[in-house]
C-alpha positions as CSV (number, residue, x, y, z in Angstrom):
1,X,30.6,52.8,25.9
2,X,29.0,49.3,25.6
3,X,27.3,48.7,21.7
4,X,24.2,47.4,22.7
5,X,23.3,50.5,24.1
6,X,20.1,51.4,23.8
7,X,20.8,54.8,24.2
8,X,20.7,57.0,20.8
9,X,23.1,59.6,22.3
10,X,25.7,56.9,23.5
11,X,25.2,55.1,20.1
12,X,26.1,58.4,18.3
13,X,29.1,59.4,20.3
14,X,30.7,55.6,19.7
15,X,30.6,55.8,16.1
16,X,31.4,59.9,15.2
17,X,33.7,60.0,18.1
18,X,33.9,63.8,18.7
19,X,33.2,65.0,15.0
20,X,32.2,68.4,15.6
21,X,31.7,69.0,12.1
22,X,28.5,66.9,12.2
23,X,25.2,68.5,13.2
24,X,21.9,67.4,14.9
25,X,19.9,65.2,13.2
26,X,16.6,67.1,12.3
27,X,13.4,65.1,12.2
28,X,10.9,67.8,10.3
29,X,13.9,68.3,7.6
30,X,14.1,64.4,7.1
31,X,10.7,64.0,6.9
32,X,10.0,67.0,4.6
33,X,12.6,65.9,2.5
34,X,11.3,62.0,2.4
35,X,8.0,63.8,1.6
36,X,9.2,65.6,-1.4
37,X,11.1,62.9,-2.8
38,X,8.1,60.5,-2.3
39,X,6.2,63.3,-4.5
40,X,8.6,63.8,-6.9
41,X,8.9,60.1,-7.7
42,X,4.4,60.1,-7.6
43,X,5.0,62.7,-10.3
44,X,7.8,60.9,-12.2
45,X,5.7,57.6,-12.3
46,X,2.3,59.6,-12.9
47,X,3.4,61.4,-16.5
48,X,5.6,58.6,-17.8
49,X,2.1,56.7,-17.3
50,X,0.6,59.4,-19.4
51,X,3.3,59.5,-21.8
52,X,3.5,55.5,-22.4
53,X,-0.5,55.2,-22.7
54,X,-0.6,58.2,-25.3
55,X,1.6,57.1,-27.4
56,X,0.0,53.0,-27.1
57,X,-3.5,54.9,-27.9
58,X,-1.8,56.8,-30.8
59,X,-0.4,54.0,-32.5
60,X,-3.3,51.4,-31.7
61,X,-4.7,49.6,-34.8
62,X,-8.5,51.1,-35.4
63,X,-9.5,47.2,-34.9
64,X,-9.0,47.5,-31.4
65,X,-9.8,51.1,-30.9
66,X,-13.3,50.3,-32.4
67,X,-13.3,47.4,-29.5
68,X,-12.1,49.6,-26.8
69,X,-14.9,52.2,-27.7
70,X,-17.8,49.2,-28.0
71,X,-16.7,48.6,-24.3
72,X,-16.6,51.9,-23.1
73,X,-20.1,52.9,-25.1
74,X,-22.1,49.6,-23.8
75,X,-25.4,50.4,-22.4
76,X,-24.7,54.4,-23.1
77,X,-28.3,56.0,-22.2
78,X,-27.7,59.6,-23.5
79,X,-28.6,58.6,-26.9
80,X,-32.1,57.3,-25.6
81,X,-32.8,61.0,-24.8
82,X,-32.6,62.2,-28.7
83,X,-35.5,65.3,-29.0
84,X,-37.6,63.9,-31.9
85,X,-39.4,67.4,-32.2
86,X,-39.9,68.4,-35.6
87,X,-38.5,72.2,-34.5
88,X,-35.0,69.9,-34.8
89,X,-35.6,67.5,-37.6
90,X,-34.6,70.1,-40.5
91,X,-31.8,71.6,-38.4
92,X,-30.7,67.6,-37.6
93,X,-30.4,66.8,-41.7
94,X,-28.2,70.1,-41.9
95,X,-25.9,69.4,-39.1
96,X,-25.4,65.3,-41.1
97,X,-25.0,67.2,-44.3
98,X,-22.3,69.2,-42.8
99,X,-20.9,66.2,-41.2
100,X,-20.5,64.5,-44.4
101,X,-18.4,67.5,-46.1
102,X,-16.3,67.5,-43.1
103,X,-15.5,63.6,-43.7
104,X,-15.1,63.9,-46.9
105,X,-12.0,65.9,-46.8
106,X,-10.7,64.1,-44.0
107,X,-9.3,60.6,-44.2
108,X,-8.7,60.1,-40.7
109,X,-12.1,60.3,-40.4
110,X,-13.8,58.1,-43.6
111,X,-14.9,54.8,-42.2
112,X,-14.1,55.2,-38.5
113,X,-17.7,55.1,-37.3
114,X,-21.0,56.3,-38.4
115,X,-20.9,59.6,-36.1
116,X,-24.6,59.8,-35.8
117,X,-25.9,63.2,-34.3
118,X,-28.3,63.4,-32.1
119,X,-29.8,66.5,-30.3
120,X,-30.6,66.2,-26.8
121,X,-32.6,68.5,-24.4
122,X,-30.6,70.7,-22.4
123,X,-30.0,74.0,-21.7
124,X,-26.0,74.6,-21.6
125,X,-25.1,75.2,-25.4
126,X,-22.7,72.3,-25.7
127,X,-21.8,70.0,-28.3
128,X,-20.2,66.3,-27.9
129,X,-18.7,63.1,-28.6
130,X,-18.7,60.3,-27.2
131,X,-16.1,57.2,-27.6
132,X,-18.4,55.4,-30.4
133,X,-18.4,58.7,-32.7
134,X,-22.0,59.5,-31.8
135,X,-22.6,63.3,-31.6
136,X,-24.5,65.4,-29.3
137,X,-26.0,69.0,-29.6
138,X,-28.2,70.5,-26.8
139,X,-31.4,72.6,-27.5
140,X,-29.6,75.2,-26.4
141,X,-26.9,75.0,-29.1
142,X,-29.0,74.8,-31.8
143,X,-31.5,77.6,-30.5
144,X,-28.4,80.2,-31.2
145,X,-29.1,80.0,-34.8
146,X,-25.6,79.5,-35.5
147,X,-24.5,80.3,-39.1
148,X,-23.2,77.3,-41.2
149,X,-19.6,77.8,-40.8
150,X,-20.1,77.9,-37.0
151,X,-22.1,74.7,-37.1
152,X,-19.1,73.5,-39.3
153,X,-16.6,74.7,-36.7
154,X,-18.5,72.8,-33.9
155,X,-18.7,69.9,-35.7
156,X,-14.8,69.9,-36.7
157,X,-14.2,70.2,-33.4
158,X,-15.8,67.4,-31.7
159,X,-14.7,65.0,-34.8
160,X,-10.9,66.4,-34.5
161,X,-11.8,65.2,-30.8
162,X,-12.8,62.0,-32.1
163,X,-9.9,61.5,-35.0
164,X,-7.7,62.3,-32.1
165,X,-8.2,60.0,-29.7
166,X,-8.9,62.6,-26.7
167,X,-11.7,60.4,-25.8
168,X,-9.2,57.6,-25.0
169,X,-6.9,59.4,-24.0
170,X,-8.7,61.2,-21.5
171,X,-9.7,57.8,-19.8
């Protein structure tokens, strides 16, 4: 049988001779096998990615998180939406007053950002923070009547999102 041979079943016989121990090449078992691999090393690459930027945003100096969150916060509109009724005003000063216990007994918190809350019209009851430390209740939230340590609890929350990093993290 001549090498050049351009045919695959020539080619074969020339170089396994008569190895009956050999079987059939299988093209959907080569290809879901090239598939899986090509997934597994997707996967691999995807959560060492996710492991290697947690720990950099863990360990990032608060310099350049404070940068990183002036970036991600520029021309942030939700804040221009504030309610300024005077239903929230009262509810508003007890919400910072809380805040400000809640700081006080956490240093990871004390001097990170201002964390100015703001309530904003919506239905959903919801709470949030955003990457500059500025917190959001809806109308709906604070129309529960929530008692103060559930107000407190909200508000722990979000800043534990905040003293976490889970807003950088999440991007």
């Amino acid at each position: 049988l001549p090498i050049c041979s351009s045919n695959y079943e020539n080619q074969r016989a020339l170089i396994e001779g008569e190895n009956v121990n050999l079987s059939e090449p299988n093209d959907a078992k080569s290809f879901i096998i090239t598939m899986l691999q090509i997934t597994a090393a997707v996967i691999i690459i995807i959560f060492s990615c996710d492991f290697l930027s947690g720990v950099f945003i863990s360990t990032m100096p608060d310099k350049t998180q404070k940068a990183v969150e002036t970036a991600i916060s520029a021309g942030n509109s939700i804040s221009t939406k504030a309610v300024k009724d005077k239903k929230y005003i009262e509810k508003l000063e007890h919400l910072n007053y809380i805040k400000e216990k809640i700081i006080r007994q956490d240093k990871n918190l004390q001097g990170k950002s201002e964390f100015n809350i703001s309530i904003i019209k919506n239905k959903d009851v919801n709470a949030c923070v955003l990457p500059d430390g500025s917190i959001f209740f809806t109308t709906a939230a604070i129309d529960e009547n929530y008692s103060e340590q559930e107000l407190a609890f909200i508000l722990a929350h979000e800043l534990g999102h905040y003293a976490h990093r889970d807003h950088l993290k999440t991007i």
